[in-house]
NUGU-343729 format. One record per residue (C-alpha): residue in one letter; x, z, y. Coordinates in pm, whole numbers, padded with zeros to 5 digits, always signed. Layout:
BEGIN
AXZY;...
***
This chain:
BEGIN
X+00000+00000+00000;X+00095-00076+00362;X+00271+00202+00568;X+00069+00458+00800;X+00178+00618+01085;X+00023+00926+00904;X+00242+00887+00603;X+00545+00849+00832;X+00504+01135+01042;X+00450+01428+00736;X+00751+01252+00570;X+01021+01497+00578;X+01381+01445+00466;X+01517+01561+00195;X+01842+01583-00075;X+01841+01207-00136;X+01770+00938+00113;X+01435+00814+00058;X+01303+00431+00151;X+00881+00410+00223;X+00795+00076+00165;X+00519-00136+00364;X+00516-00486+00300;X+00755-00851+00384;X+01055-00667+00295;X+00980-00361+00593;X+01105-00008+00489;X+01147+00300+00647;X+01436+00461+00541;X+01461+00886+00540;X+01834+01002+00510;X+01920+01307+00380;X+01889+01649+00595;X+02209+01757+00693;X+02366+02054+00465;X+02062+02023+00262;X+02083+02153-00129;X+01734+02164-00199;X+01447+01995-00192;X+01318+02265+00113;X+01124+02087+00414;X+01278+02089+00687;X+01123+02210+01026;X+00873+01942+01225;X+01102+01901+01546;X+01339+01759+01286;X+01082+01513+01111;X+01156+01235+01356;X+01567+01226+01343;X+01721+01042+01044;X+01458+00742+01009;X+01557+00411+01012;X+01355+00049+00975;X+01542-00167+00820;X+01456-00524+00612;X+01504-00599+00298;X+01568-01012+00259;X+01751-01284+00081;X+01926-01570+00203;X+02138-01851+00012;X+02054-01656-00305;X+02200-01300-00171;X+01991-00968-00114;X+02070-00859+00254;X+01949-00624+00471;X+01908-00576+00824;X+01846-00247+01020;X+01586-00315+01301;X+01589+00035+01475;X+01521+00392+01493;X+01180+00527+01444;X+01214+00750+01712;X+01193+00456+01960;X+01074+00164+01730;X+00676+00247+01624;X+00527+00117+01310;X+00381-00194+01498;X+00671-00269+01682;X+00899-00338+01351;X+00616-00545+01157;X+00636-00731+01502;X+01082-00725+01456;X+00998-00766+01048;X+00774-01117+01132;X+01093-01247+01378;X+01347-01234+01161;X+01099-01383+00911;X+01058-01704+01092;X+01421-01708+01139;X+01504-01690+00768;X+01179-01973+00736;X+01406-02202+01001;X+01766-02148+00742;X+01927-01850+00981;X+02040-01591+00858;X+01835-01266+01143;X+02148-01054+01001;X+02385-01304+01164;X+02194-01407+01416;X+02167-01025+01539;X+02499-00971+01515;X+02616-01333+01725;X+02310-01160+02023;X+02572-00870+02007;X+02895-01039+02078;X+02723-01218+02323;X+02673-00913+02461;X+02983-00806+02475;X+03134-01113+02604;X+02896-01151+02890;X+02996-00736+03002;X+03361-00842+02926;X+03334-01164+03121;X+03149-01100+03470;X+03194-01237+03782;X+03528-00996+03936;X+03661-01019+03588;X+03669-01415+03580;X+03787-01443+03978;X+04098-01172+03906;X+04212-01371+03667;X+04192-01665+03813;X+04350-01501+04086;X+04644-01375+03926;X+04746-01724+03774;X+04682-01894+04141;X+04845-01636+04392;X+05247-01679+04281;X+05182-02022+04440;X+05016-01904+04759;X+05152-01774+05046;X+05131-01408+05036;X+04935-01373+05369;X+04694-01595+05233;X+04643-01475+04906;X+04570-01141+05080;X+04255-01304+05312;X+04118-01463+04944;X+04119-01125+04709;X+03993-00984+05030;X+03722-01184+05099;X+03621-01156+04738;X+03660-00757+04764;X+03459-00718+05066;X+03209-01001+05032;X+03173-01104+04696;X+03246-00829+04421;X+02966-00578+04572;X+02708-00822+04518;X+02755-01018+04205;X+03130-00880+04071;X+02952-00698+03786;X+02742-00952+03635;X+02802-01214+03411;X+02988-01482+03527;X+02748-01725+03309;X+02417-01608+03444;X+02519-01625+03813;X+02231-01898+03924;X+02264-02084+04282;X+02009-01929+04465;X+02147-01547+04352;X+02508-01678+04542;X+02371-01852+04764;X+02189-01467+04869;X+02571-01365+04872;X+02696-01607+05105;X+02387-01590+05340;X+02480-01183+05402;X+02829-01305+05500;X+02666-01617+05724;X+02481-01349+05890;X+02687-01249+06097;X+02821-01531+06247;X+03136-01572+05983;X+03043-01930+05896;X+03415-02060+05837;X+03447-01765+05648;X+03122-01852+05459;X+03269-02185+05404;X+03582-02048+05226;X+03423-01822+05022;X+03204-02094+04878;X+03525-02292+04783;X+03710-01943+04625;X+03380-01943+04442;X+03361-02252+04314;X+03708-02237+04192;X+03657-01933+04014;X+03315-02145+03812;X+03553-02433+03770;X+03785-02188+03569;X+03552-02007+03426;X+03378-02361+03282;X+03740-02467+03195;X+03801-02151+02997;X+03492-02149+02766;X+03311-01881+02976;X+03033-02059+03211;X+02885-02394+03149;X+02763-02445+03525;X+02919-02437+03838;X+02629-02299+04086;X+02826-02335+04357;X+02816-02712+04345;X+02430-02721+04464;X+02502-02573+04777;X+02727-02776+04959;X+02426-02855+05243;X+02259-02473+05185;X+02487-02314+05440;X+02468-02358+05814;X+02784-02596+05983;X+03095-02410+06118;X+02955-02293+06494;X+02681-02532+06629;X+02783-02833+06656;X+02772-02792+06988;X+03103-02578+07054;X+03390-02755+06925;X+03637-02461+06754;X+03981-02520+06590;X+04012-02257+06349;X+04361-02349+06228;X+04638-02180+06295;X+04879-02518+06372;X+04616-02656+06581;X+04525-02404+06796;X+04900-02339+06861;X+04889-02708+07003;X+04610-02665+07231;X+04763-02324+07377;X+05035-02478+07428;X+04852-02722+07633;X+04707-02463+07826;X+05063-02368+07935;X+05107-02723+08101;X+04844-02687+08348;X+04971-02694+08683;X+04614-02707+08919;X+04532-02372+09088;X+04631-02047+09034;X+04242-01984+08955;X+04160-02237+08667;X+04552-02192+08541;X+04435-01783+08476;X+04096-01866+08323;X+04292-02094+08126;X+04487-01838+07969;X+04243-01569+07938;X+03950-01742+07795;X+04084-01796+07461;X+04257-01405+07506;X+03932-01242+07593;X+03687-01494+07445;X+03403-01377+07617;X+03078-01649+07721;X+03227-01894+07969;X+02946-01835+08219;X+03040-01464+08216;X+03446-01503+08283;X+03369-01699+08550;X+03099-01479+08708;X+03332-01192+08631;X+03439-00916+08922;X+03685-00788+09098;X+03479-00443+09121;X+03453-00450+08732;X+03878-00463+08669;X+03942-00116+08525;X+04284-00095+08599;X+04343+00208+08511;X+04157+00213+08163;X+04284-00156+08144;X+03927-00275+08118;X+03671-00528+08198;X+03319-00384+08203;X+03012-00592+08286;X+02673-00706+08208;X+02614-00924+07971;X+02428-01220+08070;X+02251-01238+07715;X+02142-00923+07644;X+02158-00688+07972;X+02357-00432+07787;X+02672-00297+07932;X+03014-00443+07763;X+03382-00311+07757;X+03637-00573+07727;X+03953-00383+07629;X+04279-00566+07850;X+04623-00656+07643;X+04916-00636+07895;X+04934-01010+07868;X+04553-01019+08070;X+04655-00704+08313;X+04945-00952+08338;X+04787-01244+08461;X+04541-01083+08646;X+04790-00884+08878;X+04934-01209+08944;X+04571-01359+09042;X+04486-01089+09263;X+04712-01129+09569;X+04542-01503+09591;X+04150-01346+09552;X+04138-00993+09529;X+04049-00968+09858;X+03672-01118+09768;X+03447-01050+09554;X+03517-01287+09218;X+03813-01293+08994;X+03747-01696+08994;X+03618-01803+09361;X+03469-02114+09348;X+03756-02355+09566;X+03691-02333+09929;X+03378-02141+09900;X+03504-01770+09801;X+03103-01610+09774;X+03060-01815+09499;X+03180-01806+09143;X+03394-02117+08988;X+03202-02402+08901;X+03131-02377+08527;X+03270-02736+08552;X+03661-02657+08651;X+03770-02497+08291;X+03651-02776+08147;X+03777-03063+08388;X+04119-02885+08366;X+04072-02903+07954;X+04033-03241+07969;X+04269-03338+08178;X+04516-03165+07951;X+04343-03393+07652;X+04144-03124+07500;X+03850-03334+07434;X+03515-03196+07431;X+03545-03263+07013;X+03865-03068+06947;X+03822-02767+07176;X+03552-02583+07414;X+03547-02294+07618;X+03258-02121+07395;X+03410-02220+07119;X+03689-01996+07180;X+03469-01744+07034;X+03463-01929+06676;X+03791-01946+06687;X+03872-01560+06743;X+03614-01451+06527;X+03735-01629+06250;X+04145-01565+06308;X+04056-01220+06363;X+03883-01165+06029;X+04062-01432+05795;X+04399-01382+05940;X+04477-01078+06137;X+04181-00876+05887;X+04002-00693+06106;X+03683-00502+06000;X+03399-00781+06081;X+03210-00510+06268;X+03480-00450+06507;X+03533-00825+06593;X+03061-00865+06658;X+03119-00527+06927;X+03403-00720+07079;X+03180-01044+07091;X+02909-00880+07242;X+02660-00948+06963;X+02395-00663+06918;X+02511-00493+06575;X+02327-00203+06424;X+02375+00099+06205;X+02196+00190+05870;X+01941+00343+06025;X+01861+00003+06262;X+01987+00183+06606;X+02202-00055+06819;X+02559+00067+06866;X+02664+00171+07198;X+02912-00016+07410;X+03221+00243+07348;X+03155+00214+07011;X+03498+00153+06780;X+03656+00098+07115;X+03994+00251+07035;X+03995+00003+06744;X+03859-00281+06937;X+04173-00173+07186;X+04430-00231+06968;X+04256-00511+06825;X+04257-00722+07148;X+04624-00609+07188;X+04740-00762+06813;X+04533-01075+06958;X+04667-01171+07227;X+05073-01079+07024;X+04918-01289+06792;X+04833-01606+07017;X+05200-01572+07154;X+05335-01584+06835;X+05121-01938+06775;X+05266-02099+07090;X+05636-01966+06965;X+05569-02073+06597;X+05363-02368+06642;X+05131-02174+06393;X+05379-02216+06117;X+05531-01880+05941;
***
């Protein structure tokens, strides 16, 4: 007769193991009670332990078995359910013993080969080649963008739209060149991982149009470190007024909004903090632009010619009025900076990407510095002295750094 849940329940274990039968094969096997010598019962809050379904079955002429579970969390349903899969297994030529034990390495190859796993290694065999500043921004942008999100899962079961989620959290805030890269450090780690036997798709392929263009479109931004060496450079050969020749040099040193160096004020010159505060134009929030020496530089030079007015940059001939928004970029291009290669907003691209691929600064630090509005867990806008002892020395290693690009051509 079939099984009951009755019959299983006031089964108790005893000296021997014991095997209730139900029907297909199904049994419920009782093992012995631990230190038992007799054929006592043992108490009820012990009936449960020690019971086992298992399957008895044959396959290419040999009895098998196959244990399907615990009783404890396995009911009498559930393995006639277990019982009738394995059935239609053995009814299609596989072996459910074999089978179960393949879904089990399986298992164990998909813990053993997840996402950080796959990348490390690929890492490690790619890096002795690299430069070593550069193979610190690509284990870094994997350690801070990448492994938090999908590092522990299976490299095989990553789909496109789950990386795609990844890249968007890095797109949002305004990293898009270093969205760009990681989407390429990704892809290479599929294309090894396809190479090696452990993924059979490469979701990174299918989103090559997904993720939003490097800036605009509108602000041209060299992000290179060779090419914006040439263009600084070519800052350096201006030889107009004293007035465009500082703007010049400070845009791409201060990278604030165009419209809001050349509105900027004598009034607002901190020289004793060696800031710049003032309003942005944007938002109406009060901003703190910490001043390298190179900037207190230049604008201790610029002030005998217009401190005695009100703007840093007087328009020419008319000093109530703020430069034209025109002269920074008539001076560009007469330099040959074309409108394509290099513009003054896009100075802005260009530091927030250097500062976070190449110089590694915290991406929080470098949105404060830009003036973006950039919260805290709890949703509250930051303040504008927020990190500002970090954003100090960040705007000094900056501007050292832009020197060193016009010294080194960008090369190291």
């Amino acid at each position: 007769m079939p099984l009951t849940d009755v019959a299983i329940r006031n089964a108790r274990r005893g000296p021997k193991v014991q095997r209730l039968w139900d029907e297909k094969g199904l049994y419920l096997e009782i093992s012995p009670a631990r230190g038992t010598t007799s054929a006592v019962p043992e108490k009820k809050s012990l009936a449960a332990e020690g019971k086992w379904w298992r399957l008895k079955y044959r396959f290419n002429g040999a009895e098998k078995r196959l244990a399907l579970g615990l009783y404890s969390t396995m009911s009498l349903q559930e393995a006639r359910i277990a019982r009738d899969e394995s059935r239609k297994l053995l009814r299609a030529g596989i072996d459910p013993g074999a089978e179960k034990r393949k879904e089990k390495s399986a298992k164990i190859d998909r813990a053993a080969n997840t996402f950080e796993k796959v990348a490390r290694e690929w890492f490690a065999k790619q890096s002795p080649t690299w430069v070593p500043a550069h193979a610190v921004r690509v284990i870094r942008r994997f350690e801070r963008d990448i492994f938090p999100w999908i590092g522990a899962q299976a490299i095989a079961e990553i789909s496109a739209p789950e990386l795609l989620a990844v890249l968007r959290r890095i797109e949002s805030r305004g990293a898009h060149e270093t969205t760009r890269r990681a989407l390429g450090d990704c892809g290479m780690v599929f294309a090894y991982a396809i190479a090696t036997g452990r993924a059979t798709v490469d979701p990174s392929s299918a989103l090559r149009g997904a993720l939003c263009p490097v800036e605009s479109g509108h602000f041209a931004a060299q992000t290179e470190p060779d090419e914006v060496a040439k263009i600084l450079r070519k800052l350096d050969e201006y030889s107009g007024t004293p007035t465009v020749r500082a703007a010049l040099r400070l845009q791409p040193m201060l990278f604030p909004r165009p419209g809001e160096l050349r509105m900027a004020e004598w009034k607002d010159i901190d020289w004793e903090a060696g800031e710049w505060r003032y309003l942005v134009t944007k938002t109406k929030t009060e901003h703190i632009v910490p001043l390298p020496q190179q900037a207190l530089t230049i604008l201790r030079e610029l002030h005998p010619v217009t401190g005695r007015g009100r703007f840093v940059f007087p328009c020419a001939g008319k000093p109530d009025r703020p430069m034209s928004d025109a002269a920074v970029l008539v001076a560009m291009r007469k330099l040959g900076i074309g409108p394509d290669v290099q513009t003054g907003h896009g100075w802005r691209a260009t530091a927030r990407t250097l500062l976070d691929e190449k110089l590694v600064f915290p991406p929080h630090f470098i949105e404060h510095q830009l003036a973006h509005s950039v919260r805290d867990a709890n949703g509250r806008a930051y303040n504008r002295t927020t990190f500002l002892p970090e954003r100090r020395s960040m705007m000094e290693t900056w501007a050292n750094y832009l020197d060193e690009l016009k010294d080194t051509g960008g090369r190291k």
